[in-house]
C-alpha positions as a Markdown table, in Angstrom:
| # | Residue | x | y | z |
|---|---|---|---|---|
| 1 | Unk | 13.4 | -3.3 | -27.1 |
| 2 | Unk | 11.4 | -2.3 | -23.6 |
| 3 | Unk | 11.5 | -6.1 | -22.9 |
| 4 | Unk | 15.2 | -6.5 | -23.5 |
| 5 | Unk | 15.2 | -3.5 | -21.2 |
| 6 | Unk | 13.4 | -5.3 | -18.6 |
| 7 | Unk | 15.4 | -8.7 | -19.0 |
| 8 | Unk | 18.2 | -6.4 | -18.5 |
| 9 | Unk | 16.9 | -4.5 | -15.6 |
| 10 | Unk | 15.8 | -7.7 | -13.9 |
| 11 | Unk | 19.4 | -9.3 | -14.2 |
| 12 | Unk | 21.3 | -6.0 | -13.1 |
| 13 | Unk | 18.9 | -6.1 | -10.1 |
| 14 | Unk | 19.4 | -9.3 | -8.7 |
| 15 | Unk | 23.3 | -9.5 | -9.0 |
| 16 | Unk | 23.1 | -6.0 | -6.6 |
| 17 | Unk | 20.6 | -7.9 | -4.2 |
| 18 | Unk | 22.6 | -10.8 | -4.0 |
| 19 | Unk | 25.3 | -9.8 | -3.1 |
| 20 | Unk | 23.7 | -7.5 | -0.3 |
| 21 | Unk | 22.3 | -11.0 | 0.7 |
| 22 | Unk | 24.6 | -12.4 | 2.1 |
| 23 | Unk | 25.6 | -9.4 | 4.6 |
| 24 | Unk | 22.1 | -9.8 | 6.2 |
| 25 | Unk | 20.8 | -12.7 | 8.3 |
| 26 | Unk | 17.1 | -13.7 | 8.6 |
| 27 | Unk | 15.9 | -14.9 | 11.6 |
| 28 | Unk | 14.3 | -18.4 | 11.1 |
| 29 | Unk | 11.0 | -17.1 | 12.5 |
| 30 | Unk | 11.1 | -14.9 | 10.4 |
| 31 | Unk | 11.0 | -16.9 | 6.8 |
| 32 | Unk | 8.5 | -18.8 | 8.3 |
| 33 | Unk | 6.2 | -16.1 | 8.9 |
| 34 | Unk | 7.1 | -14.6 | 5.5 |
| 35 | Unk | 6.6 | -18.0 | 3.2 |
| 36 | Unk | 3.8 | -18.7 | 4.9 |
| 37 | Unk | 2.6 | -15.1 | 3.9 |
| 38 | Unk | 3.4 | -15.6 | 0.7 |
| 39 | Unk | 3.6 | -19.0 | -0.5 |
| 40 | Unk | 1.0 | -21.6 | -0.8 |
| 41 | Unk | 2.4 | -25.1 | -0.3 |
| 42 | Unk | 5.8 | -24.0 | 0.0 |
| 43 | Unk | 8.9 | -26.4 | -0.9 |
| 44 | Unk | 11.0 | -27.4 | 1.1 |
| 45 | Unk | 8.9 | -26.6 | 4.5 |
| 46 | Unk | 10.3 | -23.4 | 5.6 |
| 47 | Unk | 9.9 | -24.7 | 9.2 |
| 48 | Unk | 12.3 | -27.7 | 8.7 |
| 49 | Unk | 14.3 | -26.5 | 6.1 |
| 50 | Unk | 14.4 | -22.3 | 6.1 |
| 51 | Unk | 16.2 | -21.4 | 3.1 |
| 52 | Unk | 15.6 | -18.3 | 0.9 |
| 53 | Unk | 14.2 | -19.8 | -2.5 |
| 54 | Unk | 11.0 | -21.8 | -2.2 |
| 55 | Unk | 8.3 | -23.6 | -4.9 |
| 56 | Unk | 5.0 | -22.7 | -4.7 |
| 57 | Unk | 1.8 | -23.6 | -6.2 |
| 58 | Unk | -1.5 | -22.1 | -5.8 |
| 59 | Unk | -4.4 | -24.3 | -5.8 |
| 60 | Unk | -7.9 | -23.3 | -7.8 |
| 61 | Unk | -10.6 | -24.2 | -10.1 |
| 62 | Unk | -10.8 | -23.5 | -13.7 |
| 63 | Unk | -14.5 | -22.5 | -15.3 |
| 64 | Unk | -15.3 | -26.3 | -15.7 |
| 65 | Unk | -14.6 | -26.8 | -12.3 |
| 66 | Unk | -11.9 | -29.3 | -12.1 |
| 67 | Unk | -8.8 | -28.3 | -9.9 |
| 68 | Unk | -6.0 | -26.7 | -11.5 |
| 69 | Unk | -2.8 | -25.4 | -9.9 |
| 70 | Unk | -0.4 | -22.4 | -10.8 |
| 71 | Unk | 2.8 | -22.9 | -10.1 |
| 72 | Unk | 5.8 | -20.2 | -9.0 |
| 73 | Unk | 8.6 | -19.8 | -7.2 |
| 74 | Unk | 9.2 | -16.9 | -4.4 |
| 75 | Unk | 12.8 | -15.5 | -3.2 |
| 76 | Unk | 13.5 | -13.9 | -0.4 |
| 77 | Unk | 16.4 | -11.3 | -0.9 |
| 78 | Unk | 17.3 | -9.8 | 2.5 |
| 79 | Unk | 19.2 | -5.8 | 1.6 |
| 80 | Unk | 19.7 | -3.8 | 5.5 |
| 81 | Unk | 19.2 | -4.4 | 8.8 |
| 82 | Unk | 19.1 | -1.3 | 11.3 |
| 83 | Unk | 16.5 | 0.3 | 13.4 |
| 84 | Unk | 14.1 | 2.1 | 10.7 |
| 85 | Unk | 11.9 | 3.4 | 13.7 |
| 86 | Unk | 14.3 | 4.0 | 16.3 |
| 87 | Unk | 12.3 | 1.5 | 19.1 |
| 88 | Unk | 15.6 | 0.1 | 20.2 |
| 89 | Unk | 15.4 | -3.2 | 17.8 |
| 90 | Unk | 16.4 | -4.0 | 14.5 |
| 91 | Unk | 14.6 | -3.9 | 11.4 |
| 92 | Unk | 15.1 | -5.2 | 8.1 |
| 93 | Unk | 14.8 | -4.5 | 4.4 |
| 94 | Unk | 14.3 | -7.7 | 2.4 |
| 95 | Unk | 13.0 | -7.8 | -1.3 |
| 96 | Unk | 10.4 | -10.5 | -2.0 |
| 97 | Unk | 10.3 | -11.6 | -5.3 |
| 98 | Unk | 7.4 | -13.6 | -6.7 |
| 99 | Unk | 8.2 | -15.6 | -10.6 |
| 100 | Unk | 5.2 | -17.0 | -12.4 |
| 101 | Unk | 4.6 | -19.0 | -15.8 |
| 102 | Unk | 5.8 | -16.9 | -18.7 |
| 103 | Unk | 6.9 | -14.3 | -16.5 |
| 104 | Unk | 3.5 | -12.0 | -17.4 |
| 105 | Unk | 1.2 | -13.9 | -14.7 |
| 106 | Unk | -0.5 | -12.3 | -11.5 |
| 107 | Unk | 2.5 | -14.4 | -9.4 |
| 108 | Unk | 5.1 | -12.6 | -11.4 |
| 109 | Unk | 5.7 | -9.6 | -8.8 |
| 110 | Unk | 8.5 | -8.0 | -6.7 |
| 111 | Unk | 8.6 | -5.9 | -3.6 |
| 112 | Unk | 10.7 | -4.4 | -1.6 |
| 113 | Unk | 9.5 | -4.8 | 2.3 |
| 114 | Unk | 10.7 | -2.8 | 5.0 |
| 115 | Unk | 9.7 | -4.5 | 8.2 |
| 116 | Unk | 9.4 | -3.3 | 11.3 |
| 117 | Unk | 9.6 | -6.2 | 14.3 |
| 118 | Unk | 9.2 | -6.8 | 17.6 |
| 119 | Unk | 11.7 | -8.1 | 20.6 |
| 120 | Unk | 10.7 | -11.8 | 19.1 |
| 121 | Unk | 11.5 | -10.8 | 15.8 |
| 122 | Unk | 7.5 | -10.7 | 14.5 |
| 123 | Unk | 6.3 | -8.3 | 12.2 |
| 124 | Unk | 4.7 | -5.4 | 13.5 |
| 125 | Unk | 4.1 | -3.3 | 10.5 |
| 126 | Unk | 5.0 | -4.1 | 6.9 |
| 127 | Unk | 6.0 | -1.2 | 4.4 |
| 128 | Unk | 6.2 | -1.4 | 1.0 |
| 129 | Unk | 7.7 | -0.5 | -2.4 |
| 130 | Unk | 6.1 | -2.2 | -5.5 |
| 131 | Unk | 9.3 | -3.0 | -7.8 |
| 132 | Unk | 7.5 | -4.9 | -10.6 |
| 133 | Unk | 3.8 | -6.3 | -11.2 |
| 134 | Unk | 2.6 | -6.9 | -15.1 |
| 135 | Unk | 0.6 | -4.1 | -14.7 |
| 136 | Unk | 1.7 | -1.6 | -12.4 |
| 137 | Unk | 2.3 | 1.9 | -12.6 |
| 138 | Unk | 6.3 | 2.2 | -12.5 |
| 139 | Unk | 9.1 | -0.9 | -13.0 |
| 140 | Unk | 11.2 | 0.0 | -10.1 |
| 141 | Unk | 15.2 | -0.5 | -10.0 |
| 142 | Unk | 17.2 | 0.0 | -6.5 |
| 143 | Unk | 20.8 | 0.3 | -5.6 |
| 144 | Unk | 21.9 | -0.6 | -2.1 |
| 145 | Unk | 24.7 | 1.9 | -0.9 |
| 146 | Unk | 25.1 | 1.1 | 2.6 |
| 147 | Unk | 22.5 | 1.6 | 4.9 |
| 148 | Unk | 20.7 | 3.9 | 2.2 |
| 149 | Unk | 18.4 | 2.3 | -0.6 |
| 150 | Unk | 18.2 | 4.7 | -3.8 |
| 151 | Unk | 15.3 | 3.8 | -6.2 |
| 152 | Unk | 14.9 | 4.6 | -9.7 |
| 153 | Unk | 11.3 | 4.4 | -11.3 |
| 154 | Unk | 10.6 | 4.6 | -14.9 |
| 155 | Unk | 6.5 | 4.3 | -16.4 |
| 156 | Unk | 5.3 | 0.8 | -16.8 |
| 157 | Unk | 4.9 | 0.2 | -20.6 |
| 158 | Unk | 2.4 | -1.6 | -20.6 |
| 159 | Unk | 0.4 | 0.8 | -17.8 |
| 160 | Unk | 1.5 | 3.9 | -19.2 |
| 161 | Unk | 2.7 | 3.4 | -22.8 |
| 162 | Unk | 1.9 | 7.5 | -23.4 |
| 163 | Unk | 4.9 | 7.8 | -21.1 |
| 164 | Unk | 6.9 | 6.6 | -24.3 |
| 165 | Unk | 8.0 | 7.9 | -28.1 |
| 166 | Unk | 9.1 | 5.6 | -30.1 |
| 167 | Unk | 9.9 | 3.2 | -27.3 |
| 168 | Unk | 12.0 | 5.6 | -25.6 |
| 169 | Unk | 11.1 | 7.3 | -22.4 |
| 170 | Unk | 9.8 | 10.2 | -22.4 |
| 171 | Unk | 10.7 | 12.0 | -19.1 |
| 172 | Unk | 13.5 | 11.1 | -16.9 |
| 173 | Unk | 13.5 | 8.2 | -14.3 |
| 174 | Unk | 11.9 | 9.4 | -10.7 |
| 175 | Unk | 14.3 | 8.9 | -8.2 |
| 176 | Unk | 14.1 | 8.8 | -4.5 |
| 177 | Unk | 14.4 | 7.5 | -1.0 |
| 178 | Unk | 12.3 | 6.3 | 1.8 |
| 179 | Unk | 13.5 | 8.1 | 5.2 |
| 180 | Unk | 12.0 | 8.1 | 8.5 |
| 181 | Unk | 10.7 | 10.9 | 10.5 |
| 182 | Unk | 9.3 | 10.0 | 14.1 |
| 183 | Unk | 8.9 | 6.4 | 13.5 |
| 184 | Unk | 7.1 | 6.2 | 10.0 |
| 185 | Unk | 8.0 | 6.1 | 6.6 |
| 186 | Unk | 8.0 | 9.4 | 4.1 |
| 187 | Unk | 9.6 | 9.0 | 0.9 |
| 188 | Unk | 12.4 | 11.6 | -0.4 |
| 189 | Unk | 9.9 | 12.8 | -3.9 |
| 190 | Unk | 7.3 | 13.2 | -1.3 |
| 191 | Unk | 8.7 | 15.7 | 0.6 |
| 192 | Unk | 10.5 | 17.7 | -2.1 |
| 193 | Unk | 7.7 | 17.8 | -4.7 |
| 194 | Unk | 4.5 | 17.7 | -2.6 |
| 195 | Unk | 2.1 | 20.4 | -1.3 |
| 196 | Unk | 0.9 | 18.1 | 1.0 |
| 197 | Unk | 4.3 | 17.5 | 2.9 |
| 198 | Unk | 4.3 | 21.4 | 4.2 |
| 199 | Unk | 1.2 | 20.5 | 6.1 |
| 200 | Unk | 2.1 | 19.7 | 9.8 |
| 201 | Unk | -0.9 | 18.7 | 11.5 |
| 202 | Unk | -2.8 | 15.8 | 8.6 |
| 203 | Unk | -5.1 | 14.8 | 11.5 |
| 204 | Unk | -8.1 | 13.3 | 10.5 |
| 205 | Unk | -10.0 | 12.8 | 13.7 |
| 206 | Unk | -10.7 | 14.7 | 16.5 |
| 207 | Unk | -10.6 | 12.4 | 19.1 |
| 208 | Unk | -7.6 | 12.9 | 21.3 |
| 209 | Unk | -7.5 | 8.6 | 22.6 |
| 210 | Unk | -9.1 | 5.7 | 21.3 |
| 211 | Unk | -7.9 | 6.5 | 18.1 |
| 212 | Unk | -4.9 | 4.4 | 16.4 |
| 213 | Unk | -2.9 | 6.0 | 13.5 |
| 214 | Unk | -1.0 | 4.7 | 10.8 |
| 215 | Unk | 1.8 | 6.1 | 8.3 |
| 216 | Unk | 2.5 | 4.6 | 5.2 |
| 217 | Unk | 3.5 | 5.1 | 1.6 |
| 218 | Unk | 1.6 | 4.5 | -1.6 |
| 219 | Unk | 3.2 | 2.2 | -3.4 |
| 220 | Unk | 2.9 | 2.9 | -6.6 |
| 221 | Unk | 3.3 | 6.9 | -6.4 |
| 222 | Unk | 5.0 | 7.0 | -3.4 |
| 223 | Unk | 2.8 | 9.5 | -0.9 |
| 224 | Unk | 2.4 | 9.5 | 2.2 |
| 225 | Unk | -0.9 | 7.7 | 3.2 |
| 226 | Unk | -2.6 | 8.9 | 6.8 |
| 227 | Unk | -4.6 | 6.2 | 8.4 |
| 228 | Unk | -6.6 | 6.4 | 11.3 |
| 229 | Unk | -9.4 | 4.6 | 13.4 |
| 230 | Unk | -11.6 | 4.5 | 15.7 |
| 231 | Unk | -15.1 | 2.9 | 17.4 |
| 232 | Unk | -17.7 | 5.6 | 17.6 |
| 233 | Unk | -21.0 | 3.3 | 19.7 |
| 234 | Unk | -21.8 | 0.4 | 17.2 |
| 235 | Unk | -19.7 | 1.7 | 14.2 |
| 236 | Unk | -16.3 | 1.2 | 13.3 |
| 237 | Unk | -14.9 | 4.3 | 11.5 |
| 238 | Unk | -11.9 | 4.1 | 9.4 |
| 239 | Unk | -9.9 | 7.5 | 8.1 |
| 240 | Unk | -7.6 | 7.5 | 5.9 |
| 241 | Unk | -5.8 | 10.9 | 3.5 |
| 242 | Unk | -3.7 | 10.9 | 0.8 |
| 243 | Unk | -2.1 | 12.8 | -2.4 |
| 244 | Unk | 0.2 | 14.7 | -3.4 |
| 245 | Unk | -1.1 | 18.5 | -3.8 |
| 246 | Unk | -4.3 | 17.7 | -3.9 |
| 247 | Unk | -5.5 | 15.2 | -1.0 |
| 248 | Unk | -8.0 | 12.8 | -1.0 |
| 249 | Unk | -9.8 | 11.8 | 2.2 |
| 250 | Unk | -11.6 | 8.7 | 2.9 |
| 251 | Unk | -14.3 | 7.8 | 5.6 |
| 252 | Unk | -15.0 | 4.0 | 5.8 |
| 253 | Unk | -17.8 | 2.9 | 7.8 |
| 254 | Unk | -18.7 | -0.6 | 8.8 |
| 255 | Unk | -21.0 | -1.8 | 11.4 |
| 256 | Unk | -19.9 | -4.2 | 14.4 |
| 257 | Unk | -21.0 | -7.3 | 14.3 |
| 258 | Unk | -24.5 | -8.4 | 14.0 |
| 259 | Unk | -25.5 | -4.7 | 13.9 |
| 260 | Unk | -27.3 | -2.1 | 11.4 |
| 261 | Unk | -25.5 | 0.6 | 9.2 |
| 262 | Unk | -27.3 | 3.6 | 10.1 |
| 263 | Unk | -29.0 | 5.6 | 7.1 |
| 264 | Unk | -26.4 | 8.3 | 5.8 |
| 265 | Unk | -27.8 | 10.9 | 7.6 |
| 266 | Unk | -27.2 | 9.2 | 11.0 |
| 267 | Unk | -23.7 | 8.3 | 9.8 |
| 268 | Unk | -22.8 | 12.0 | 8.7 |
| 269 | Unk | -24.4 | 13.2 | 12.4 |
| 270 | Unk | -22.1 | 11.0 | 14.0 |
| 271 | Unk | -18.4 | 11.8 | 11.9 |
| 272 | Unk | -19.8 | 16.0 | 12.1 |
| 273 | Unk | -18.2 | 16.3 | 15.8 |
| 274 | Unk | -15.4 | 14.4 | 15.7 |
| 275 | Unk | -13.7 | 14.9 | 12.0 |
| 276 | Unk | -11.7 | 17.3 | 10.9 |
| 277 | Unk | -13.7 | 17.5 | 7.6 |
| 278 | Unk | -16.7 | 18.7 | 9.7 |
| 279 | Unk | -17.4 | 21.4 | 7.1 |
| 280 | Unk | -17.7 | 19.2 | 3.9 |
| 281 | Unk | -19.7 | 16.5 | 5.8 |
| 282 | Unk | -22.3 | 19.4 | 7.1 |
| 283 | Unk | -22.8 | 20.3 | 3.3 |
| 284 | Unk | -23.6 | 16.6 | 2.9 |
| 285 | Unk | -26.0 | 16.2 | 5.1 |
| 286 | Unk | -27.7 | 19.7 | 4.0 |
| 287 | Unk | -27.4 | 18.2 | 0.4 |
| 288 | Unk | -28.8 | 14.7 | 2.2 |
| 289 | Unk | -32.0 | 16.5 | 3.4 |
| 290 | Unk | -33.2 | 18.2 | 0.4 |
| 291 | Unk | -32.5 | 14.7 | -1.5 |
| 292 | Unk | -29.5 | 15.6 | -3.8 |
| 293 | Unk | -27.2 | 13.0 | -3.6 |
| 294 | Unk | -27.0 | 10.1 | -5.6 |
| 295 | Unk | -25.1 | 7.0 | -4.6 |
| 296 | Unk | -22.1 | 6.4 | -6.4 |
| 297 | Unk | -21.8 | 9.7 | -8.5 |
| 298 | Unk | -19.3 | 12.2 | -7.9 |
| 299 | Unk | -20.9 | 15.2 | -6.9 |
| 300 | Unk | -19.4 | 19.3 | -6.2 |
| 301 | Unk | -19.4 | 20.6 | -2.7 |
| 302 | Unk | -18.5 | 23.7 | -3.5 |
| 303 | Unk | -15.7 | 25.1 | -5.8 |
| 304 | Unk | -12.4 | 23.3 | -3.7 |
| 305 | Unk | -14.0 | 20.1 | -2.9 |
| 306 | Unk | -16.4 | 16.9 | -4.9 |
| 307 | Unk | -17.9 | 14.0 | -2.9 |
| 308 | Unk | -18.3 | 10.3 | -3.5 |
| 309 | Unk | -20.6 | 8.6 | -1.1 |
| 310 | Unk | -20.9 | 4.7 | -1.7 |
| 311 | Unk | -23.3 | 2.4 | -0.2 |
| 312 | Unk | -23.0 | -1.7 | -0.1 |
| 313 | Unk | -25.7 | -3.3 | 2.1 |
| 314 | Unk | -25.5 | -6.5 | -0.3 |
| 315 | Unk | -23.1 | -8.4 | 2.4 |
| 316 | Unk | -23.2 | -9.7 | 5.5 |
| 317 | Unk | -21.2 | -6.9 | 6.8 |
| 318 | Unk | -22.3 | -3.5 | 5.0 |
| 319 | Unk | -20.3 | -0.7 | 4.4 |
| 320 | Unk | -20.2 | 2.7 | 3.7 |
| 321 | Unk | -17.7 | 5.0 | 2.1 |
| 322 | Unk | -17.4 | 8.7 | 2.5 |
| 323 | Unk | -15.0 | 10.4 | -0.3 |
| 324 | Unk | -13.7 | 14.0 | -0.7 |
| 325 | Unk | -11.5 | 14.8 | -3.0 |
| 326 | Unk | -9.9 | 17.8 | -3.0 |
| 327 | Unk | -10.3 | 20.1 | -6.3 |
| 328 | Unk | -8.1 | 22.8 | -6.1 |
């Protein structure tokens, strides 16, 4: 039944997308630079011969060690073009559809890809929607109507089979929008249903230059996802907050090149003055002195907030992660 469903679904999909395909020209350049992305050992060449279906196969070796290859084939399925971040050049929505053996493998995917491109028509930034993976969260459908793309989700059986009695779904399909406020992506059942959204000022760092930011959306639950970075003497420190009532903020540190991470106590000394989760990092580093915090354990703060603090020093480049998650 759920797999007639998703024949179904799959075939109502692509007659929409097909027809919206041929409205909407890709640039050469640009097929090149998304097969190549996408597809190992494309066929035909995209660069002689850019069409929009393409074989692929995958080269690697099985557990006796003799080389294998997975074949699949990849479809590009261009939807709009207009200017998503108002920069004065047009954009384009295309849907990038992946089909493996059996149609259950790890190369049986489909996304939709809003992407944002320069004056030479290269891909600047890359925004996604997860339509279909074996295992994801939601099995997405969209309808094209215009310059708007309307998306209905329904639970993943196979991900989420409590979401279904009987083989019937439980709760209604989510369904929603992506918009675009001041250049970036926010979906439509982020900003209706989301604590989060009310909150103006998401900063994560203090630092008023040197600091690039990112805005993107999760794409499997469709929040908003704050990114932002910065080099602080000889660490690189990556930000990043998301959720939907509750947020969850992430602090990724990572040594330059050729250099030391610092124990944790140096690392929290250094993110105290210039993040704006000052206060939960000076509880860690109070907790840090009297020896209370294990590595890898999730931990209270207090009664709003837990911590995560992970620590790899097994690579060539170590890393440190700084979680808080936000409990009420």
């Amino acid at each position: 039944m759920l797999r007639h469903q998703f024949v179904l679904f799959a075939a109502l999909l692509s007659a929409v997308s097909t027809s919206h395909a041929r409205d909407v020209i890709l640039p050469k350049s640009l097929i090149v630079e998304l097969i190549e992305y996408h597809c190992s050992s494309p066929d035909p060449n995209p660069k002689t011969n850019p069409v929009l279906e393409y074989d692929c196969s995958d080269a690697y070796e099985d557990a006796d060690g003799d080389e294998q290859s997975m074949d699949y084939s990849l479809r590009l399925i261009p939807l709009i073009a207009q200017d998503f971040n108002k920069d004065g050049i047009t954009d384009i929505a295309v849907e990038v559809e992946s089909s493996g053996p059996l149609g259950g493998s790890v190369t049986t995917n489909s996304a939709l890809h809003y992407l944002l491109l320069d004056k030479n028509k290269t891909i600047i930034n890359d925004h996604q929607i997860l339509l279909y993976a074996p295992f994801s969260d939601n099995i997405v459908e969209y309808n094209v109507n215009k310059s708007r793309i309307l998306y209905s989700a329904i639970p993943n059986f196979r991900s989420n089979p409590d979401s279904y009695d009987n083989g019937e779904l439980i709760d209604p399909p989510l369904k929603f929008e992506v918009n675009w406020v001041n250049g970036s992506p926010i979906s439509t059942y982020y900003r209706d249903n989301c604590r989060l959204a009310t909150i103006k000022d998401k900063s994560l760092l203090k630092l008023e230059g040197n600091v690039t930011r990112f805005i993107d959306i999760d794409i499997h639950d469709y929040t908003q996802i704050i990114t932002e970075e910065t080099t602080i003497g000889n660490l690189k420190i990556s930000a990043n907050m998301q959720g939907c009532n509750r947020s969850t903020a992430v602090y990724d540190i990572i040594p330059l090149p050729n250099k030391p991470l610092p124990v944790l106590a140096e690392v929290l000394t250094t993110l105290i003055p210039i993040a704006h989760h000052d206060q939960q990092l000076k509880t860690l580093l109070a907790l840090d002195k009297r020896s209370q915090i294990k590595f890898g354990e999730r931990f209270a703060l207090d009664s709003k907030w837990q911590a995560i603090v992970n620590v790899d020093r097994s690579n060539i480049s170590p890393t440190m992660s700084i979680i808080f998650e936000q409990s009420e």
